[in-house]
C-alpha positions, 0 to 999 in steps of 0.5 A: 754441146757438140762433141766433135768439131767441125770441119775446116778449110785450108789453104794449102795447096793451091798455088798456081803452077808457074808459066816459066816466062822470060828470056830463053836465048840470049844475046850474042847466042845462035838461034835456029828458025823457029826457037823460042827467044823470049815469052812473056806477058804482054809486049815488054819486048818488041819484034825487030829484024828476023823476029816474028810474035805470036799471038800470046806475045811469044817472040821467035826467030823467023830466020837462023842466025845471032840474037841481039837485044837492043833499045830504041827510042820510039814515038807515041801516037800523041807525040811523046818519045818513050825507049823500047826494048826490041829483039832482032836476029842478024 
C-alpha cells in the first residue's frame, strides 16, 4: 500500500486571455483615418463608404469624419434577399 498519494492535475488556470472585439466608435462619434471602428470575427459588419477591412476583418476609417451604422438589404449569389449591417464614415 502507497503511502503518499499521487499527483493530480488541475484545471485552473488556463483560461484564454480575451481578444477585446467589438465596437470601438460609435455612431454619431468622429473618427480620424486610420481608427479602429470595430473588430471582430468574421464579417458581422461589412465595409460601406470611407471604410476599409483588413485582413482579420478588422474595419477602419480610410478618411475622417462621423461613423454611421446602418442596414441593408443585399442579394445572395443564389437569389435570396438577406439584411446586412454596414459601417461607413461620411
Amino acid at each position: 500500500m502507497a503511502g503518499k498519494g499521487g499527483k493530480t492535475t488541475t484545471t485552473l488556470g488556463r483560461d484564454s486571455i480575451s481578444k477585446r472585439l467589438g465596437v470601438k466608435i460609435f455612431g454619431g462619434q468622429k473618427a480620424q483615418v486610420g481608427n479602429i471602428i470595430v473588430r471582430q470575427r468574421g464579417e458581422t459588419f461589412k465595409p460601406g463608404k470611407n471604410v476599409r477591412i483588413g485582413k482579420d476583418y478588422t474595419i477602419y476609417a480610410a478618411k475622417s469624419g462621423i461613423v454611421k451604422f446602418y442596414e441593408k438589404k443585399i442579394r445572395l449569389f443564389d437569389g435570396r434577399t438577406k439584411k446586412a449591417k454596414f459601417v461607413s464614415v461620411n
